[in-house]
LUMFIDREN-54971 format. One record per residue (C-alpha): residue number from 1; residue in three letters; chain; y, x negated, z. Coordinates in steps of 0.25 Angstrom, whole numbers, plus 5000, padded with zeros to 4 digits. Example, Ala and Ser with C-alpha at 12.3 -4.5 7.8 and 13.67 -1.06 7.14 Angstrom:
BEGIN
(1, 'ALA', 'A', (4982, 4951, 5031))
(2, 'SER', 'A', (4996, 4945, 5029))
This chain:
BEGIN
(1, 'UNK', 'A', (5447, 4362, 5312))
(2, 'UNK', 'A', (5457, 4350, 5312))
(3, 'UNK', 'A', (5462, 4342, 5321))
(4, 'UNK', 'A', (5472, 4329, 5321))
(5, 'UNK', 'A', (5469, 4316, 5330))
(6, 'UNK', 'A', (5483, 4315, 5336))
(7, 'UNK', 'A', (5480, 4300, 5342))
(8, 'UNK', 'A', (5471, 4289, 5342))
(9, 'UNK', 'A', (5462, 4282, 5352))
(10, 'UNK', 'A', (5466, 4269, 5350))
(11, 'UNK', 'A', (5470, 4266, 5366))
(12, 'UNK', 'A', (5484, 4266, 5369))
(13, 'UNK', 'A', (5488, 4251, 5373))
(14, 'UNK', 'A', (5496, 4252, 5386))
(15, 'UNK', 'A', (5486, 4264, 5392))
(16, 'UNK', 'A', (5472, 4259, 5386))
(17, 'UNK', 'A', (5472, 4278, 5382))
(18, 'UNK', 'A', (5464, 4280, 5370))
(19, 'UNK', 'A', (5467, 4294, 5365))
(20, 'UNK', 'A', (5465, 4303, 5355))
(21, 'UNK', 'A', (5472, 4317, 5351))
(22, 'UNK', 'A', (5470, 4328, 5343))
(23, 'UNK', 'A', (5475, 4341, 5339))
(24, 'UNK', 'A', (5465, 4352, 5337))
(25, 'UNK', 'A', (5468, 4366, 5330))
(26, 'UNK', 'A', (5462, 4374, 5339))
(27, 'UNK', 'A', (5451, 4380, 5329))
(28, 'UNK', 'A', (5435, 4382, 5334))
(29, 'UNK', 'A', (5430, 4370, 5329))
(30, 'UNK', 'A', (5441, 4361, 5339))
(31, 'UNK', 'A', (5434, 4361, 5351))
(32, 'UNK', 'A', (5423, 4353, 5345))
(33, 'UNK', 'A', (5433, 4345, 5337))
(34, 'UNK', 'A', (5438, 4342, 5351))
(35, 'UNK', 'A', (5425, 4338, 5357))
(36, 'UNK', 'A', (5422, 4329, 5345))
(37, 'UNK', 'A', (5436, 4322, 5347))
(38, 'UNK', 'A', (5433, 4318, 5360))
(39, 'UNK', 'A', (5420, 4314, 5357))
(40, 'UNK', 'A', (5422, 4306, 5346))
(41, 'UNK', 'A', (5435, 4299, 5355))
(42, 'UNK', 'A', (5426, 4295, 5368))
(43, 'UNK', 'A', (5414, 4291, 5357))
(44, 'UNK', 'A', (5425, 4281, 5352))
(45, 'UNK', 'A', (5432, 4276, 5366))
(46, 'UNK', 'A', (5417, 4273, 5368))
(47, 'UNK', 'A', (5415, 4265, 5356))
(48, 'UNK', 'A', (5429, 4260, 5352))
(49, 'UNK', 'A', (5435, 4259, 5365))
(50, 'UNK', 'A', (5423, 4254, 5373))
(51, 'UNK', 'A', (5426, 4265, 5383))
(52, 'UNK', 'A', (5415, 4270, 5394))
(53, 'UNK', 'A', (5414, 4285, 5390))
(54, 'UNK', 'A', (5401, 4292, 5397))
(55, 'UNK', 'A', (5392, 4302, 5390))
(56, 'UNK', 'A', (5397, 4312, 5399))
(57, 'UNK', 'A', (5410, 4309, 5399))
(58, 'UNK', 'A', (5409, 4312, 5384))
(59, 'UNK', 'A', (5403, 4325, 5386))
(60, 'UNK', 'A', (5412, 4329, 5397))
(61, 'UNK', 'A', (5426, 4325, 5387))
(62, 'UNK', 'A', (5419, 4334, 5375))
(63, 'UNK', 'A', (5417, 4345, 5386))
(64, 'UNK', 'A', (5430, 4344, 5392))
(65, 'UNK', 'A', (5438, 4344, 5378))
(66, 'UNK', 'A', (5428, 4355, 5374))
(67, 'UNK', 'A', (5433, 4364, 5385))
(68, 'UNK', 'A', (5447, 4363, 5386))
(69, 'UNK', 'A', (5448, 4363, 5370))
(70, 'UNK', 'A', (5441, 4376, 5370))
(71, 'UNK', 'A', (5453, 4381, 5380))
(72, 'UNK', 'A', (5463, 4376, 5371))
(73, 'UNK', 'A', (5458, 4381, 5360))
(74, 'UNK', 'A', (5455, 4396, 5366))
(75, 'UNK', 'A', (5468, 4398, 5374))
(76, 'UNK', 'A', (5476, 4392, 5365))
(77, 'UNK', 'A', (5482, 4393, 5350))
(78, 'UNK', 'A', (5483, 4382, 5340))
(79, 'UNK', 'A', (5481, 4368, 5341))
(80, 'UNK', 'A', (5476, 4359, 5352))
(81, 'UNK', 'A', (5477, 4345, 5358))
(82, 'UNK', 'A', (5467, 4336, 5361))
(83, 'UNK', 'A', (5470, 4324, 5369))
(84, 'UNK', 'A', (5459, 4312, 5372))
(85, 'UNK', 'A', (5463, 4300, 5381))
(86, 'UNK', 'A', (5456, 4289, 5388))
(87, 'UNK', 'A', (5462, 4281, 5399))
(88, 'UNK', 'A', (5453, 4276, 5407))
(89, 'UNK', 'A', (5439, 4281, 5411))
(90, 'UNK', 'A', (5443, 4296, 5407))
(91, 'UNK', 'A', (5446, 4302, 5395))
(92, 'UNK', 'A', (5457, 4314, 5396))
(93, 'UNK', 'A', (5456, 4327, 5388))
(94, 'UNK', 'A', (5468, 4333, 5384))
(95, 'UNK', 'A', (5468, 4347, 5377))
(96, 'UNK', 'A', (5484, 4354, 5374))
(97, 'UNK', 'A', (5483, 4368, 5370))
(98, 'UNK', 'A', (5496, 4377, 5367))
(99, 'UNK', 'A', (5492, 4389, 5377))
(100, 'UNK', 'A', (5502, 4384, 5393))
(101, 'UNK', 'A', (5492, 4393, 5399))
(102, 'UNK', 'A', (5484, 4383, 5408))
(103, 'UNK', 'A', (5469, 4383, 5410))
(104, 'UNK', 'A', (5464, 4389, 5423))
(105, 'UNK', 'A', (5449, 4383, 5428))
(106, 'UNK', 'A', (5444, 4396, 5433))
(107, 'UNK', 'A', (5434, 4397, 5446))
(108, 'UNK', 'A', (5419, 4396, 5443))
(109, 'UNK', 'A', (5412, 4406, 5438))
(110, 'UNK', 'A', (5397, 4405, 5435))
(111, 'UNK', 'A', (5397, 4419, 5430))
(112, 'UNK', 'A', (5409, 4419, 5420))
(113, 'UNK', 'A', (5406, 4416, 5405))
(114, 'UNK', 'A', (5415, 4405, 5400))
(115, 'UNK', 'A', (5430, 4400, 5402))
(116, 'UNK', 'A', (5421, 4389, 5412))
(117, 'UNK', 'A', (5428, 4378, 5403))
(118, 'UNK', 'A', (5439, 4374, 5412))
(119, 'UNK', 'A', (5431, 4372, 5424))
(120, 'UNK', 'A', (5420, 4363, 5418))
(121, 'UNK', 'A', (5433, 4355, 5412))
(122, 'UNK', 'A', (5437, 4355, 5427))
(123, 'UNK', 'A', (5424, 4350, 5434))
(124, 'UNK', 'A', (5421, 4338, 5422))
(125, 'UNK', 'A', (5432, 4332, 5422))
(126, 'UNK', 'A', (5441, 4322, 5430))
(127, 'UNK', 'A', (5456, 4327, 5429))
(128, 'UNK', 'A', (5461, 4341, 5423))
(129, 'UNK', 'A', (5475, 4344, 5419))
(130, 'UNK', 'A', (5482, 4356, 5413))
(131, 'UNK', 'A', (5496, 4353, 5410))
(132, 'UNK', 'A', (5506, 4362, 5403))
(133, 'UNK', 'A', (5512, 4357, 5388))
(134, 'UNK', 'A', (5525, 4361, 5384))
(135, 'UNK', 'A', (5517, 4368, 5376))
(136, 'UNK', 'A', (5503, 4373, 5379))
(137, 'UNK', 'A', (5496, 4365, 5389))
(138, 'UNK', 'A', (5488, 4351, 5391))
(139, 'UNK', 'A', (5472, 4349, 5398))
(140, 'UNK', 'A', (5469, 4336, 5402))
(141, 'UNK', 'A', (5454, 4334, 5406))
(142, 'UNK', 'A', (5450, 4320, 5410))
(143, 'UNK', 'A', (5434, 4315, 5410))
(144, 'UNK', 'A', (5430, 4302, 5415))
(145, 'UNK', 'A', (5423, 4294, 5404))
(146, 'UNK', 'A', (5414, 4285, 5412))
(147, 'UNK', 'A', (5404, 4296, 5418))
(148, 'UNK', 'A', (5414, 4308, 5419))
(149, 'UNK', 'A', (5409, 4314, 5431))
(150, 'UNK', 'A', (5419, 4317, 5441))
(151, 'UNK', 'A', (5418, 4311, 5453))
């Protein structure tokens, strides 16, 4: 397991964005690494930035980052991207994979085992966004960080 910090989260001074960045290699033990990352990076924009973050908002990030590095890390080979940003009340979730193929939420299903990652992501957060990469493509997730619930 290795991965390398690609930023800081010191804010930007003309946005007020604190940010953080890492490249995973896509082994079994990076999901966790994952969570832990995000964790560890609202834990300190709580304490060294002063900044509201909700007990469910922190749950809600770790799950969010937990699923769609999953689906990076299934449907595609080699490294991933892991972007954390904060601007506002919301922190945005940012996961780049090398497989263009896009994620398709499929329709509910009570009686179907698994592959229900996608719509949880869907129905906790506040903005979902695919977009394709010149190479590979980009998820963006955004959770509220003052109570996350969607309104």
């Amino acid at each position: 397991m290795e991965s390398v910090l690609l930023g800081d989260e010191e804010p930007t001074p003309d946005t007020g964005v604190i940010r953080v960045a890492t490249a995973l290699d896509g082994d079994g033990a990076c999901i966790a690494e994952a969570r832990h990352l995000a964790a560890e990076f609202l834990g300190r924009a709580r304490t060294g930035h002063g900044l509201t973050v909700s007990d469910r908002a922190l749950d809600l990030t770790q799950l969010v980052v937990s699923e769609l590095v999953t689906n990076a890390r299934k449907y595609a080979s080699g490294p991933i991207l892991m972007d954390l940003r904060i601007a506002g009340d919301a922190v945005d979730i940012a996961v780049w994979d090398s497989d263009p193929v896009l994620p398709v939420a499929r329709a509910a299903d009570p009686g179907r085992v698994g592959q229900h990652g996608l719509e949880i992501v869907m129905a906790v957060v506040e903005r979902f966004e695919v977009r394709r990469e010149p190479v590979g493509k980009r998820v963006i997730a955004r959770v509220n960080l003052l109570d996350a619930a969607r309104s």
